[in-house]
C-alpha positions, 0 to 999 in steps of 0.5 A, a space after each residue: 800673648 796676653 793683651 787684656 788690660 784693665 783701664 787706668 784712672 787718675 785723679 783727673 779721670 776719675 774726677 772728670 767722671 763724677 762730674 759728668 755724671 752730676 751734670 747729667 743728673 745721675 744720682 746713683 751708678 751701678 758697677 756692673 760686671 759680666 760674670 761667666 754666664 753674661 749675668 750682670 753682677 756688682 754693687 750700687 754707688 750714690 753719686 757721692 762715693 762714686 770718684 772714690 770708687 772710680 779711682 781706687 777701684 771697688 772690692 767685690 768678692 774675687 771669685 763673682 766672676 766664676 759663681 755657676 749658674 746657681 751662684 755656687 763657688 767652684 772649687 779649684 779654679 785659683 779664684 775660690 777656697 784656694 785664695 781665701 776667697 780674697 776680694 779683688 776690685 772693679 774698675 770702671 770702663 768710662 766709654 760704658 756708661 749707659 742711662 738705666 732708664 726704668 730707675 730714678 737719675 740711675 745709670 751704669 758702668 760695665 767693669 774690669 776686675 783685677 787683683 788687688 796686687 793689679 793682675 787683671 782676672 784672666 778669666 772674667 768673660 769680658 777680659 777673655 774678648 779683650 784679649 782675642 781682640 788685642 791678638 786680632 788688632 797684632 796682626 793689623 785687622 779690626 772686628 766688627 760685630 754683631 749678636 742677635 738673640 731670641 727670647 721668650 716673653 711670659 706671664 710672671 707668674 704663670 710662666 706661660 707664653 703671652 699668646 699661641 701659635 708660630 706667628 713668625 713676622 706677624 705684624 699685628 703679634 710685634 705691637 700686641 702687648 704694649 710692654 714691648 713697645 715700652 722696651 723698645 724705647 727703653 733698650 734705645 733710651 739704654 744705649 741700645 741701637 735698635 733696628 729691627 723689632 719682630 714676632 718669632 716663630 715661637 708663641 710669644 718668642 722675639 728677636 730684637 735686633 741691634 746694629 753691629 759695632 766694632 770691637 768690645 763694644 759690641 759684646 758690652 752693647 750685647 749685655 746691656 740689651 740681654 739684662 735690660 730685656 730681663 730687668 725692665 719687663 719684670 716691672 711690667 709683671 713679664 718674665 723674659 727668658 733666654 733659656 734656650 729650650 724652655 718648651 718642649 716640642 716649640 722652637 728653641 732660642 738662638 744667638 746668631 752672631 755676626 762678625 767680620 775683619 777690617 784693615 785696621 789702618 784703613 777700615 777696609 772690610 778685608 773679608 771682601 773680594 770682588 773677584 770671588 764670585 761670592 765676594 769672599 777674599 782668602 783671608 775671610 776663606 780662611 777664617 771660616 776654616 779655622 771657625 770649622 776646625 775648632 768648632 768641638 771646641 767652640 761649641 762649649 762656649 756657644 752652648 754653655 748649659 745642658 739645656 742648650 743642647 736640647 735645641 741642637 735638633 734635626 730640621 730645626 734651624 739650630 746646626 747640628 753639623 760642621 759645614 759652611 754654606 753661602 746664604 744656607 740657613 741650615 749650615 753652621 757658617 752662612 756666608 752673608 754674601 753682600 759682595 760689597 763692604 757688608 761681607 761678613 759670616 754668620 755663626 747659626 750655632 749658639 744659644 740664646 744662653 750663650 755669654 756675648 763676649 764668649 760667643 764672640 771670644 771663641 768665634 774670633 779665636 778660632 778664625 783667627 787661627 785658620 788666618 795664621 795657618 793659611 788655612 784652605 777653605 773645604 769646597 762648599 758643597 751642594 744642597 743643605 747642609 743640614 741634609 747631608 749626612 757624610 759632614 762632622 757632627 758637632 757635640 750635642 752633650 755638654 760633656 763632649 763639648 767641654 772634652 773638646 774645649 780642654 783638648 783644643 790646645 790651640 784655642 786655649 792658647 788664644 782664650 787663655 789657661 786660667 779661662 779654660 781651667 775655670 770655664 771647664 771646672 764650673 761648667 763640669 761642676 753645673 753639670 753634674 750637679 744638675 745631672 743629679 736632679 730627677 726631671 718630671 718626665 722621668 716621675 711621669 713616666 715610671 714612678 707609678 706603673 712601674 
């Protein structure tokens, strides 16, 4: 299977857009590329150079896309040392152009990367989506989707929250800080289609939440709303953080992500049965199985950092468990059952941290298999999910998690070998490197009585 496709310009293409750019007064584009942990990388093109690059696409360093957190090379991925850290190119994706608001005549451009001898980069996070994606659209269901993250909002250089206490909905905590209203516009201004703004249940935690799209454009939408909240509230002297656990003893930050299947030739919501008394069809059945049996795997990608697993905690609203449950916010899957063409699923398990596309990737991968297997959905059980000891628990160190990921044949399938060699190998890498660190907490606690 394979399905991930880097768009093709002509001369006529590239040309077109470069002119509409000048006519909406664009002066300068940024290339933009998702790279493995959803940061926005890539380079600045004068309006001028900007049909060049479009069409012969622009060198940035290969192995950008698999940089760690830290922007160190990994080695053994096939993208690194063992290529002569070769370049590859940015291909433009026309349908992605947003304004960047903050910046004079500025706008951007969200990028597929390909080698040079055309084999696009299998492992960039955007081509991974695609790829599910394509396999979904082979088996005749579109993907309709949606993420919804939390953050917190901090002074630049204090780094402490902008107020305290857990004024979850809080009115007058949502239009306190005029920055925020500013952002506001600006994600709107951004292509962002803002529906619901409010206070979290952390000191100045947030979530801002979007409307769901289908396909691709959901997970570009979701990197343009998590970079944009980074880069326009610097300028506003904030500091937005989706670190997932950035406190301890407050609430950690989430990635709730929504998703749904439609008839392709149709649009019919297939997830929706109105014969079920909680509106599910077998085929949405299914899926939330295959969500459930992949989900050791899965959990690598919603939860990609060590940090990540520091929110997975009892009576936290953050599943510990593998379990489903209609309109259970404690259960991993929450059946959203509208019983009308909104019925869809909620996976209550990532991390704020967690990469859209990925998030996205194996959520979809996973259903996808339960669908081709038939897979019978395990009779909900009674009560909170989160309560119930008997269920399976999901990994709550990153290690089991990146065990599971590389054991899961299957799902590597579906996202791809060359991903999971590079995924497993940077995030392993990170790992170690960070479990070398000595915390604070341990200096505190023994440097001096013992």
């Amino acid at each position: 299977m394979s399905g991930a496709e880097v768009f093709q310009h002509t001369p006529e293409s590239a040309s077109n857009f470069a002119q509409s750019l000048r006519e909406n007064s664009i002066e300068f584009l940024r290339f933009e590329l998702p790279d493995l942990a959803g940061l926005s990388r890539g380079k600045t093109v004068p309006i001028g150079h900007v049909e060049s690059y479009v069409l012969n696409g622009l060198n940035l360093y290969g192995g950008t896309v698999t940089l760690d957190t830290n922007s160190i090379p990994i080695q053994g991925t096939g993208y690194n040392e063992d290529i002569n850290f070769t370049d590859c190119l940015m291909v433009a994706d026309p349908e992605t152009v947003t304004n960047v608001p903050w910046l004079t005549n500025t706008a951007r451009v969200i990028c597929d990367t390909k080698w040079y001898d055309g084999r696009p980069q299998l492992a960039a996070p955007r081509m991974v989506l695609k790829r599910v994606l394509a396999a979904a659209a082979a088996m005749g269901f579109g993907v309709k989707m949606g993420h919804e993250y939390e953050f917190y909002v901090v002074d630049l250089e204090t780094r402490q929250p902008l107020y305290t206490g857990q004024p979850i909905f809080v009115t007058a905590r949502s239009h306190q800080n005029p920055a925020m209203e500013k952002l506001l516009r600006v994600l709107q201004l951004s292509g962002v289609d803002m529906i619901t703004a409010n206070a979290e249940h952390g000191p100045a935690q947030w979530e801002l939440n979007f409307a769901a799209l289908d396909g691709i454009a959901a997970a570009d939408r979701a990197f343009v709303f998590k970079n944009t909240v980074k880069e326009f509230l610097r300028t506003e002297g904030l500091l937005a953080t989706f670190m997932t656990k950035p406190y301890k003893g407050l609430s950690g930050s989430c990635s709730h992500f929504h998703v749904s299947l439609f008839e392709l030739e149709s649009g019919r919501n297939i997830f929706f049965d109105a014969a079920d008394k909680d509106g599910m069809s077998g085929i949405m059945k299914s899926f939330v199985q295959g969500i459930l049996d992949h989900a050791r795997a899965e959990q690598a990608l919603w939860n990609p950092t060590t940090n990540c697993y520091r929110r997975i905690r009892p009576a936290t609203f953050a599943p510990s468990n593998i379990s489903w449950g209609v309109e259970d916010r404690s259960a991993s899957v929450r059946i959203k059952a509208s019983k009308d063409k909104r019925q869809h699923l909620e996976v209550r398990v990532p991390s704020a941290l967690s990469n859209p596309y990925l998030t996205a990737a194996a959520t979809i991968a996973a259903g996808l298999l339960g669908v081709q297997a038939n897979a019978v959905l395990a009779p909900e059980r009674a009560g909170l999910k989160e309560n119930d000891p008997s269920f399976a628990k999901l990994p709550t160190e990153m290690h089991e998690s990146l065990a599971a990921l590389a054991a899961d044949e299957a799902l590597g399938d579906m996202l791809s070998a060359e991903f999971v060699n590079v995924f497993t190998k940077v995030k392993t890498a990170e790992m170690l490197r960070l479990r070398d660190e000595i915390p604070a907490a341990e200096t505190s606690e023994y440097f001096e009585m013992y």
